[in-house]
N, C-alpha and C positions, 0 to 999 in steps of 0.2 A: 610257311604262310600259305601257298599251295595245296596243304592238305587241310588248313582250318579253313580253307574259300571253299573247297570238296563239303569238307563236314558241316559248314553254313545250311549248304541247302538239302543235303540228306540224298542228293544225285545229282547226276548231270545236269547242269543247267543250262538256257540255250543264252548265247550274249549274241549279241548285233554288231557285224563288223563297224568295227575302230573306224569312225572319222565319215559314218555312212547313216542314212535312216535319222530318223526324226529327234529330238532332242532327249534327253532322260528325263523319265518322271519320278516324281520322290513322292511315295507312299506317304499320305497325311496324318500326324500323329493323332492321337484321340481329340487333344485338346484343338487340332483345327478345324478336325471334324464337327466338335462343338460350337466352334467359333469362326465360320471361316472368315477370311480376308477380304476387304473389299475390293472386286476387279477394280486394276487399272482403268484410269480413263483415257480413251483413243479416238482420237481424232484421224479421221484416213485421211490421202493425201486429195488436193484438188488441182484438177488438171488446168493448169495456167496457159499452156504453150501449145497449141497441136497444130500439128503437122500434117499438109495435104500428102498423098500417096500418089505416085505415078500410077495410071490403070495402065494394064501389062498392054501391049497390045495385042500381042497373041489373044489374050481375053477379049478384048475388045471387037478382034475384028469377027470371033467365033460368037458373039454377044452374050456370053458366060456373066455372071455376076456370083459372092460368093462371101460369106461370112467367117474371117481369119481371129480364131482365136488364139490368145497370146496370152502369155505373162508374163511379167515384167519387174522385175527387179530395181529398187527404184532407192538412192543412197541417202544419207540421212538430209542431203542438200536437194534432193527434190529430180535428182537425174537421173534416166532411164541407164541404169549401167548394164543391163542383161535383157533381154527380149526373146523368149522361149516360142516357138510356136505350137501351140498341145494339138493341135488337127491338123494335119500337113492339107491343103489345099490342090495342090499343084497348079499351072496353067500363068505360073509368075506369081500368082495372089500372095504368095508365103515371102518370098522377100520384098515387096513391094509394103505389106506392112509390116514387115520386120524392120526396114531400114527409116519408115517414117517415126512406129514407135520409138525408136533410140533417139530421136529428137526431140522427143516430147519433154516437157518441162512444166514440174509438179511443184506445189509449196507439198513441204515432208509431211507424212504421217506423223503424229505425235502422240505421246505415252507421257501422262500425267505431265502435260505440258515440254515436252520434252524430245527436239526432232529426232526422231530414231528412222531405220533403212526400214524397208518393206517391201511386201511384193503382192502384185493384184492382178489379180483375173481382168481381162481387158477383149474386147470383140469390137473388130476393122472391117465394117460391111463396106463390099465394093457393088454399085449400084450405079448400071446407066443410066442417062441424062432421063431418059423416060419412066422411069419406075423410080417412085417413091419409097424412100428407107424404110424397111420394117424391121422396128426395134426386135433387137435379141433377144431373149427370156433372160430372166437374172436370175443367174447361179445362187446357191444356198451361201449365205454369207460363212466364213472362217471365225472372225472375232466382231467385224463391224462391216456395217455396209453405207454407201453413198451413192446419191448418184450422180452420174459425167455430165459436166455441163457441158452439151455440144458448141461446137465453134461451127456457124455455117459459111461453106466456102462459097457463094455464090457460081455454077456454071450458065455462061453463054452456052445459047445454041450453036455456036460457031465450033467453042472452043471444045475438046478432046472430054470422054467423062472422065470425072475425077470421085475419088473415092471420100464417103461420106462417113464419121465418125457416129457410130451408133449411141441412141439412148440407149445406155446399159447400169445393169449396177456392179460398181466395184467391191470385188471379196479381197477386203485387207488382212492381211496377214502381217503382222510386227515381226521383223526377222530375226528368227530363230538362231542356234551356237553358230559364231565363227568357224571357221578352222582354228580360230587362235582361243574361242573359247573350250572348243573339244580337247585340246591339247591340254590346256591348264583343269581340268575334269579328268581327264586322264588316269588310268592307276601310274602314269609312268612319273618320275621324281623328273618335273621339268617346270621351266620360268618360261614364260611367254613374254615377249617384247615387240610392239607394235610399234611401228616408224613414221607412222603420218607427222605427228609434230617435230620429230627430232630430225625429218627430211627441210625441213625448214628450217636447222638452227645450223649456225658454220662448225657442226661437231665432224669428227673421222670417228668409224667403226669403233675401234678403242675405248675414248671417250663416251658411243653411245653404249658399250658392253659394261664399263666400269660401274656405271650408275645402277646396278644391279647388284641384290646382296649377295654373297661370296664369292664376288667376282674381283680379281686385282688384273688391273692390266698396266705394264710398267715400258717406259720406252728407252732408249739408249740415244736421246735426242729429239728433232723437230719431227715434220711432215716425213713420211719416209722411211724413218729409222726402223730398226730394228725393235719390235714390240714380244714383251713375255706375257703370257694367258696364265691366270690359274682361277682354278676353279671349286669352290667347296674343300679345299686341300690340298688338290693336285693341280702339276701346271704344266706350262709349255705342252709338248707332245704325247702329254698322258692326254689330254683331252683333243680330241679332233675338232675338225672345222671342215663342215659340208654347204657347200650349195645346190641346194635342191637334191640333196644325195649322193653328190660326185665330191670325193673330196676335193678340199680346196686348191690345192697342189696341180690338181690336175682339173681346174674349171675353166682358166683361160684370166685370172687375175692379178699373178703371179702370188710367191708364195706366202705373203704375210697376209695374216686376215686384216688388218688395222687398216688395210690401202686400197678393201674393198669399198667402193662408194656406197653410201647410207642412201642416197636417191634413186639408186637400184634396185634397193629393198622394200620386200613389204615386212616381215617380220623376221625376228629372231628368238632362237627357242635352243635354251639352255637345258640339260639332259645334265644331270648332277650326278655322277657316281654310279649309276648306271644308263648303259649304254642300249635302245632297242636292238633289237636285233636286223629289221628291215635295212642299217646303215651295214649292214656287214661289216664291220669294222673291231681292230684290237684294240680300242682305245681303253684306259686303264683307267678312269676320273670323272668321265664323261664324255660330253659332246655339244658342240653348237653346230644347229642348222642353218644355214642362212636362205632364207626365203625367200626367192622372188617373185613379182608380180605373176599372182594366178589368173586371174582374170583373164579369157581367150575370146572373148567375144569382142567385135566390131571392131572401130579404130579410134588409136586414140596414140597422143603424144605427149613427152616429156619432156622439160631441159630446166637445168640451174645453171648459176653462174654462180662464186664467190672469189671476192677482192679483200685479200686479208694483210696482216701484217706482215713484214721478213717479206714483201712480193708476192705472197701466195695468192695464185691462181687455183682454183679446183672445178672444171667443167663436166656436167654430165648431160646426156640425150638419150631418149629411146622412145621409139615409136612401134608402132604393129600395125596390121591389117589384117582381119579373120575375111573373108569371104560366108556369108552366111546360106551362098546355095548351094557348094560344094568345101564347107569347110577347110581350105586352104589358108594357112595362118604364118605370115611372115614377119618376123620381128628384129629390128637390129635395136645395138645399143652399144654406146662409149662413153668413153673417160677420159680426160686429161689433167696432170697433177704438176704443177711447177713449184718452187720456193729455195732462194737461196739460203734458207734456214738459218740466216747471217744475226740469231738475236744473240743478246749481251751472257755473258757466263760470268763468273767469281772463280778467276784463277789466279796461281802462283807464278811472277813474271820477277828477273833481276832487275835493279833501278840502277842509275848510272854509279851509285858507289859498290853495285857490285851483292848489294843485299836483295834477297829475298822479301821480297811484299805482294800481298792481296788486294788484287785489281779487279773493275770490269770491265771486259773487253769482249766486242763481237766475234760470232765465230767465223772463220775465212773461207775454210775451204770443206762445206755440209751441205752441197745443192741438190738436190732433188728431182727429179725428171720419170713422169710416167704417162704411161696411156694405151688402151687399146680399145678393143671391141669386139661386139659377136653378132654372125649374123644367123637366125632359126629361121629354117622353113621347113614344112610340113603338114601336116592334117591331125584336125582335133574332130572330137564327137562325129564320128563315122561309124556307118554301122560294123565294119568291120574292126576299128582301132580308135582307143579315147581319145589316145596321142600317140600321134607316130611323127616325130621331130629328130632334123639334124640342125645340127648346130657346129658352126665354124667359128672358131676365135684365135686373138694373137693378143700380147701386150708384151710391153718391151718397159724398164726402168733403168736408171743411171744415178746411184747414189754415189756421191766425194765422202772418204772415209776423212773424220776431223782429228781423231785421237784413238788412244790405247782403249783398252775395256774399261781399264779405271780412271779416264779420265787427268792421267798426269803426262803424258808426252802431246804434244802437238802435231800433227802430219799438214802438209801440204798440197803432196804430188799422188795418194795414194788412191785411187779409182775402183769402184767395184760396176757391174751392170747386171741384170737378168732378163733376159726373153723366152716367152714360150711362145707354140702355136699346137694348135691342133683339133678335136673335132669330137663329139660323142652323136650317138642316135641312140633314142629312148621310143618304146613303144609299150604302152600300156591299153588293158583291153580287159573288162568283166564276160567272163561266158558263164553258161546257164550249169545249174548245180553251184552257185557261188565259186567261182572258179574266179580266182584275181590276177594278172600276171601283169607284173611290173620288172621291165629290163632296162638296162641303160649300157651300153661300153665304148670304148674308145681309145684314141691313140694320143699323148701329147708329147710335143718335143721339147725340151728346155734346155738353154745355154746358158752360160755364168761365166762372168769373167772378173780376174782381179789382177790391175796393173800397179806396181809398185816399182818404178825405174829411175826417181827424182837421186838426183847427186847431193841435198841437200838437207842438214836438219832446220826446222824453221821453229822458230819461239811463237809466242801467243799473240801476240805484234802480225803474224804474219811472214814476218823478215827471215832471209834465209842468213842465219847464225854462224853457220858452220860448212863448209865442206866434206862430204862425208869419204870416207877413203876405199868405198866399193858403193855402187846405187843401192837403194834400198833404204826404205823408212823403216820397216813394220820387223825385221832379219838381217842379218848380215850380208845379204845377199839382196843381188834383183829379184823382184817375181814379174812372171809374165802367165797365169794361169788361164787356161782355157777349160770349162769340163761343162759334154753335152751327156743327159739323159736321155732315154728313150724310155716312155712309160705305155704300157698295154693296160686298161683294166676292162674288169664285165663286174656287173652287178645282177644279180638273178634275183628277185621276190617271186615267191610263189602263195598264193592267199587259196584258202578252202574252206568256205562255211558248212564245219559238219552239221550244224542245224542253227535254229534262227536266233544262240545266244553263246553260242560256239563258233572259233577260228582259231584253224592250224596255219602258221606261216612256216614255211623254206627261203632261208638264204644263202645265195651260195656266189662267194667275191673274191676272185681270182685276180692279182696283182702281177704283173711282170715289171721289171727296171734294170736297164742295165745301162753303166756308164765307161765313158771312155772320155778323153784326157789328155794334156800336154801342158807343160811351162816351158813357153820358147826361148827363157832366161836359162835355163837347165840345158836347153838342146844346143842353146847357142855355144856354152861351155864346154860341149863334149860329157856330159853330166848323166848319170842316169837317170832318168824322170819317174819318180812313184805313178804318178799321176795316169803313166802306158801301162800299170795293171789291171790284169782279168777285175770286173768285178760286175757282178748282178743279182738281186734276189728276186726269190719265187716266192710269193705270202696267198694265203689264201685263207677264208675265214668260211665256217659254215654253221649256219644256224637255223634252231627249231622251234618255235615258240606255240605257245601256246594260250588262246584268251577265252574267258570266262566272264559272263556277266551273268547276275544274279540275284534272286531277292528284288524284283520291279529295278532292275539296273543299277539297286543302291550299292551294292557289291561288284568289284571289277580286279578283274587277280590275273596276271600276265607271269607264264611260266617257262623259262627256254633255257637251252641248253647252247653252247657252243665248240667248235673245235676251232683249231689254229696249227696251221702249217708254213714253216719259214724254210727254204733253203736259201742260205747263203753261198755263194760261190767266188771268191776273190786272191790275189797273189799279194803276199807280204815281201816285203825289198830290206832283205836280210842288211846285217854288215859291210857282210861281202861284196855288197851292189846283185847280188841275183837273187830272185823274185821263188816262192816256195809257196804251196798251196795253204790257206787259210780257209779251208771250206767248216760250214758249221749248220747241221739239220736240226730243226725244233717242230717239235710235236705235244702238244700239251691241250687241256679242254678247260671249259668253264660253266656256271652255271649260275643263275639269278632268278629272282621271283619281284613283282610287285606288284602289289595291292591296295586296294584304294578302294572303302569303306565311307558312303556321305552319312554321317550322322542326324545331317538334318539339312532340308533345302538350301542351310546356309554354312555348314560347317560340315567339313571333308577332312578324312586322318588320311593318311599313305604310312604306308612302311616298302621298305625295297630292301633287295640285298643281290649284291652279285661278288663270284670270286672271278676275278676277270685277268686277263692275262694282256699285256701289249707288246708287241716283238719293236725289236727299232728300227726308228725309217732309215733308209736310205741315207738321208744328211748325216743322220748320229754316228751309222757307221760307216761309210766312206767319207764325210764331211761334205762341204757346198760348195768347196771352190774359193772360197772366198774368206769366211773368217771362222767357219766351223773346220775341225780338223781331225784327222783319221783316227779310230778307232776299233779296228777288227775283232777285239774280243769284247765286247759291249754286248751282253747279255738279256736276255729279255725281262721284263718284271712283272710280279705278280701282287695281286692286292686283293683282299677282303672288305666290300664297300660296304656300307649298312648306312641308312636312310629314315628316321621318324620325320613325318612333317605333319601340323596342325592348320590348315586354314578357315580364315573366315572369309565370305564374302555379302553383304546383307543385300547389296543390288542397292534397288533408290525406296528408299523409306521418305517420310516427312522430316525427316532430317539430314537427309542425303545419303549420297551410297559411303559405306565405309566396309575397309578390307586391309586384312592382315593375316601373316601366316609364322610357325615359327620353326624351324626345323634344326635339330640335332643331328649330327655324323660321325661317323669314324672311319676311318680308312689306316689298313694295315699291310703293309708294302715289303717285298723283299724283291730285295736288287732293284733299288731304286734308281733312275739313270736322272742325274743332273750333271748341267753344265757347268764348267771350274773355267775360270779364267788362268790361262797363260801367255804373257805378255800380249801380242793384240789379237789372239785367239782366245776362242772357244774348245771345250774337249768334253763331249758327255763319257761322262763314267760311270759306273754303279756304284750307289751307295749299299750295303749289303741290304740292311732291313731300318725300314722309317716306320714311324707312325702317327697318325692326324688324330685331332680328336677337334671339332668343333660344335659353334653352335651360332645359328645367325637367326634373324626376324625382322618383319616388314610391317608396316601399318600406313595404310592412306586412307585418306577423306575427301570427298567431291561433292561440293556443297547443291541444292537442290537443283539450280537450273544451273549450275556446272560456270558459277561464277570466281569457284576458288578449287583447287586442287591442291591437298598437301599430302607429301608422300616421305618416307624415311625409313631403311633401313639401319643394321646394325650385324659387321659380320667379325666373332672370335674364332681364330685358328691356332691350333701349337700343333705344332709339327717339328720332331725328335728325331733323330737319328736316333737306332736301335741297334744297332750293328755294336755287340762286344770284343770283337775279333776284326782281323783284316787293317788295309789301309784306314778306317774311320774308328778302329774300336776305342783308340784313345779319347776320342767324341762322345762316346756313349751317352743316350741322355741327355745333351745339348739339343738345343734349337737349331734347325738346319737352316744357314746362312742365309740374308738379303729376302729375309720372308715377312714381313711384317706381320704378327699379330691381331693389330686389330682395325677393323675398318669401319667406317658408314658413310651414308650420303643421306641427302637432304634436299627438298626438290617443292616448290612452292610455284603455281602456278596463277594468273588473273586472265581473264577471260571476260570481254567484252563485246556482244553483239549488236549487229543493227545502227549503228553508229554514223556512217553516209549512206548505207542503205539497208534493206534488210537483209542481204546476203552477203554482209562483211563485217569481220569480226579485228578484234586487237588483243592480241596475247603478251604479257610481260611474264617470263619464266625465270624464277632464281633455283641454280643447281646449286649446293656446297659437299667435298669430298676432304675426309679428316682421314690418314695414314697415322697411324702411331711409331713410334721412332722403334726402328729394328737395327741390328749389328750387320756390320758387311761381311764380317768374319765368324767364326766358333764364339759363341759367348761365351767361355770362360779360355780363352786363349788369350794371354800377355795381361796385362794387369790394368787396372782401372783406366787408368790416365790415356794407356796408349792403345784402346779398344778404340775401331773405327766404326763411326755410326751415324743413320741415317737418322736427323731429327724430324718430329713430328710435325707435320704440316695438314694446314688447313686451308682450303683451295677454292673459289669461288666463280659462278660466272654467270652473266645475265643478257638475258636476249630478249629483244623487243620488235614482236612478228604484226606484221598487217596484214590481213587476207581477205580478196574481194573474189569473187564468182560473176565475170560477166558472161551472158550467156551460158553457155556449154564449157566456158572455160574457168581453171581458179589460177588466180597469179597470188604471190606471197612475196612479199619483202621484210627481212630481218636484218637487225643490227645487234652484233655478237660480240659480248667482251668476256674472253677467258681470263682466268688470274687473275679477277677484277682488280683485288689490292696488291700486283704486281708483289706476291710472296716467293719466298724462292722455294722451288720445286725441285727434289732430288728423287734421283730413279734410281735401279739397280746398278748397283758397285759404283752406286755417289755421281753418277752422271746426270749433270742439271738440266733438266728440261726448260722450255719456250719462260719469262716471265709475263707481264700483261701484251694481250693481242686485242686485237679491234678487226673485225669483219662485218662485212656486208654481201648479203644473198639475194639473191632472186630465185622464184621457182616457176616455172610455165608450167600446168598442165593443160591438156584439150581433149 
């Protein structure tokens, strides 16, 4: 693909770095030329609210006066969310109306009736009490022009001057790509997911990932549990999970993505099958980025509350302050997550004669316990650094393990915990020759702990049953395990615009981990303890890409190479009780391409392809401490991704905006690494060679003034074990277990504005999510009757938002029912999830 994007343009073409520079134009076919479209009609925004300026007084007392041109960035509700100063002033003038603009308060710009964000040209003459304002000239307007209706502030003689709001005219500009629409424009195979609404509904991560096609996310219980990812084919730890580029593992959240907070978030963006290379990363499937609030300007605050069923508590906060004379920008932010996760299940319990019968019964002992936080400080937009930020973080959890992987034994007394802390510093900075440098590294520390010391087997009741004749629920034994990581990583981007349609990137992501370990159950014995061996690995990933843009930017073809270095280093605990080196070096490369071709203003193909490689983390093979367990020859896997996708997007026509896309995959894997349950463990092991074959599609519609939203996917996967030889070859050709098939959702929105005023709206959103019935086992393993399997479920939930905007601030209140028809819900290896819940949210912004 790489060399038909060469031979498109007949030589080197120049492209505009990724994610930079003014939006893509698309060449007008004959027939537009002939006919063109009628412009939009736009109405700019009109300035409602203004805000007097402190006169500096430095100025004042030098009798200085001084005209602060600005622009201003202004959101689709009418508020100043960015204020640029284009003529540095000095003498105070420059934050003086910098800080009055950010108070300003506009009814929105709008585009064929319809409030959109924008940004205008804006001039703050500072004029003492004796000199009369002389209007500014007016700039050449962008799309539409207005003029400001001044607010006169009246000054006394007495009182200090005050700054006077010029007659000027405003250059509106309707704003241009997102970041999240540059993403989805992209030649890269990726899904964009925006959080504003779904910040306001009582969903977790999971739930907001799942609504998304070829996405399954499956949990092993309530709040807290244990969640599996997959993605377009592949799952769990083929596909990574970044925050802002750090992986997850090591951002300060602890390790599950499902229990990062959705009100953290601005966006998520799903990387299918192939992986950029900026993340420096081996992920084999993909990737998901998690996005947080970019925005670095001014101040501003956050917090939600939600009060849900099962006790669920889930609080978030975060606030900032930028400093706009010397760019200094401090930002904390937390989380708290409680529930005793005590909803009803459908178990197998004896009745008093002794027989076996089917009950509902709460679960007892599944509570839930998290929270932490981070605090950044540092300096943004400097001339010498864009961003130079550290950031300090810790969180701590404490999940009660309730049952076996399959859901047939009951536990009591059996405790797991995890904490991390630690810290990263990132500094990003453009120099001249297009020179781009993006770094980020860091240290984190993580504990794990898993207690297992109860004397007692307990039934579904709760009740202790039995006496057990050594402690220990989960083994015949106690456990008492302790196991601390230490993780080092760096992230190196290097950007180079070989010309104005060309860029070379370098990545290069160096990983250290080492752990060490004790079960004080083992030491207490006199025991040998596995847990005191050597073990750490070195991984490193490095990468070269290369971008192209071409043909008035309708052509976009991304080219890169990568390598992959593992040293492993760890002692195996023989027979004998003494420990023998299990060391194991991998060196292996990869390579991908993708392209992205707009056919027309409104319809865009990609094709992608990467042979990619992913070495295994740390948990796969040493295990977590806790319910994953050791594996030292766990081998790295390899896979052949390939990617067709079609989209549509028409924008807002006289019949609304309507979008869909459809994309076809394949993915072909050897030494596939999945998890196998053994009694209340996990163990990854490789499966020789798998292979995917899918095909999913999406279609939504947003009716003119955006009073109906309906949206629906539809995702098919088969996914084969291919391995004729080894432990799996008797599988051949089967369906590789607890993988369902076939997926969709379905998602209807109502949308109500102006209602007690005009800046407050009422949302009623219906989600539904259809699972088709998959086997827990081989599908042609044992015979009809006694094959175990998960049946089809359809799943529903509906939330009903209120949102007001007083002032400068938005508040939102929701009331959230999951499961609405209280169906029952089965996860991986038949483990029932939550039935109906009922939540209530609040959300503060300022």
């Amino acid at each position: 693909m790489a060399l038909l994007a060469w031979l498109a343009v007949g030589a080197p073409a120049l492209a505009q770095v990724a994610g930079e520079g003014p939006p893509p134009t698309v060449a007008p076919t004959a027939a537009q030329e002939s006919a063109p479209p009628a412009a939009p009609s736009i109405v700019p925004p009109k300035l409602v609210t203004f805000v007097e300026a402190t006169y500096p007084a430095e100025a004042e007392k030098a009798r200085l006066e001084s005209t602060v041109r600005l622009k201003l960035t202004l959101d689709a509700q009418g508020a100043v969310t960015e204020a640029e100063v284009l003529e540095p002033q000095g003498h105070g003038f420059d934050e003086a109306a910098r800080e009055a603009a950010l108070r300003f308060r506009f009814d929105p710009a709008q585009r064929d009736g319809v409030a959109v964000p924008s940004r205008i040209a804006y001039s703050y003459e500072f004029r003492l009490p004796a000199e009369a304002p002389v209007p500014a000239p007016a700039g050449p307007p962008s799309v539409a022009t207005a003029p400001v209706t001044p607010v006169e502030a009246p000054v006394a003689a007495e009182q200090p001057p005050a700054a006077d709001v010029a007659v000027d005219a405003i250059d509106v500009t309707v704003a241009g790509e997102s970041a999240a629409e540059r993403r989805r424009r992209s030649a890269e195979a990726v899904k964009v997911i925006e959080t504003e609404n779904l910040q306001r509904e009582a969903v977790d991560m999971g739930q907001a990932l799942s609504r998304t096609e070829g996405v399954g996310v499956r949990r092993a219980g309530g709040l807290g549990s244990r969640a599996r990812f997959s993605l377009a084919g592949l799952a769990d730890d083929q596909v990574r999970f970044f925050i802002d580029g750090v992986p997850l593992e090591l951002a300060g959240f602890g390790p599950d993505f499902a229990n990062v907070p959705v009100n953290l978030v601005q966006r998520l963006e799903l990387y299918q099958g192939v992986v950029p290379v900026r993340f420096g990363a081996d992920a084999l499937g993909g990737a998901v980025q998690i996005v947080t609030p970019e925005n670095v300007e001014g101040s501003r605050a956050s917090a939600s509350y939600e009060l849900g069923s099962f006790e669920t508590h889930r609080v978030t906060a975060s606030a900032q302050h930028v400093s706009g004379a010397t760019g200094l920008l401090l930002r904390a932010s937390g989380f708290f997550d409680s529930s005793p996760n005590d909803y009803a299940v459908d178990v197998k319990v004896g009745d008093a004669a002794g027989r076996v019968i089917e009950t509902r019964l709460p679960r007892f002992h599944d509570a839930f316990r998290a929270g932490g936080g981070g605090l950044e400080v540092g300096f943004v937009n400097r001339p010498w650094a864009r961003r130079l930020l550290l950031r300090a973080y810790a969180s701590t959890s404490s999940q009660e393990i309730q049952h076996d992987t399959t859901m047939k034994t009951a536990y009591g007394e059996v405790d797991s915990a995890n904490s991390s802390g630690g810290a990263t510093l990132r500094f990003e900075q453009t120099y001249a020759r297009g020179i781009v440098v993006d770094a980020v590294g860091g240290y984190v520390f993580r504990r794990a702990r898993l207690t297992d010391l109860g004397t007692c087997a307990y039934d579904w009741f709760g009740k202790c049953v039995a006496t057990l004749p050594q402690p220990g629920e989960l083994e015949d034994r106690a456990i008492d395990r302790h196991v601390s990581q230490h993780t080092g990583f760096a992230r190196l981007n290097l950007g180079w615009s070989l010309a104005s349609q060309q860029m070379l990137r370098l990545t290069v992501a160096p990983t250290f981990v080492s752990r060490d370990g004790e079960d004080r159950a083992l030491t207490a014995l006199s025991k040998v303890d596995p847990l005191t061996a050597r073990r750490s690995l070195y991984s490193q990933v490095v990468g070269l890409e290369h971008e192209l843009d071409a043909l008035d930017e309708r052509l976009e073809n991304i080219v890169f190479a990568k390598s992959y270095t593992q040293l492993a280093r760890a002692d195996r605990l023989l027979p004998d009780n003494t420990f023998a080196p299990a060391n194991r070096d991998t060196f292996t490369f990869g390579v991908g391409d993708s392209l992205r071709y707009r056919l027309s203003s409104q319809l865009t193909a990609k094709a992608a392809y990467e042979w990619a490689t992913r070495l295994p983390r740390p948990d796969e093979i040493f295990g977590d401490g806790i319910l994953i367990d050791t594996n030292l020859d766990l081998k790295p896997e390899t896979s052949h991704n390939l990617n067709l996708e079609l989209a549509l997007d028409t924008r807002e026509t006289a019949n609304g905006a309507f979008r869909g896309s459809v994309m076809g995959f394949a993915r072909f894997t050897d030494q596939l690494i999945i998890p196998l349950g053994r009694e209340g463990y996990f163990t990854y092991q490789n499966v020789f060679a798998a292979r995917s074959l899918g095909a999913m599609g999406a279609a939504g519609w947003t009716s003119p003034e955006q009073f109906l939203s309906l949206d629906g996917n539809v995702t098919w996967q088969d996914i084969r074990n291919a391995s004729s030889a080894g432990a799996f070859g008797t599988f051949d050709g089967q369906r590789i277990p607890n993988r369902p098939a076939l997926l969709a959702n379905g998602s209807a929105r109502f949308q109500w504005s102006g209602l007690a005023s005009s800046r407050d709206e009422l949302s009623l959103t219906w989600n539904t999510r259809y699972i088709h019935s998959f086997y827990r086992g081989w599908e042609k393993l044992g015979t009809q009757g006694s094959k175990q399997n998960i049946e089809a479920q359809l799943l529903h939930s509906l939330a009903l938002t209120y949102v007001t905007r007083p002032a400068r601030a938005t508040l939102s209140w929701t009331v959230d029912v999951q499961n609405l028809t209280d169906a029952t819900a089965m996860d991986f290896m038949g483990v029932q999830r939550p039935g109906r819940s009922v939540s209530a949210k609040v959300v503060a912004e300022l």
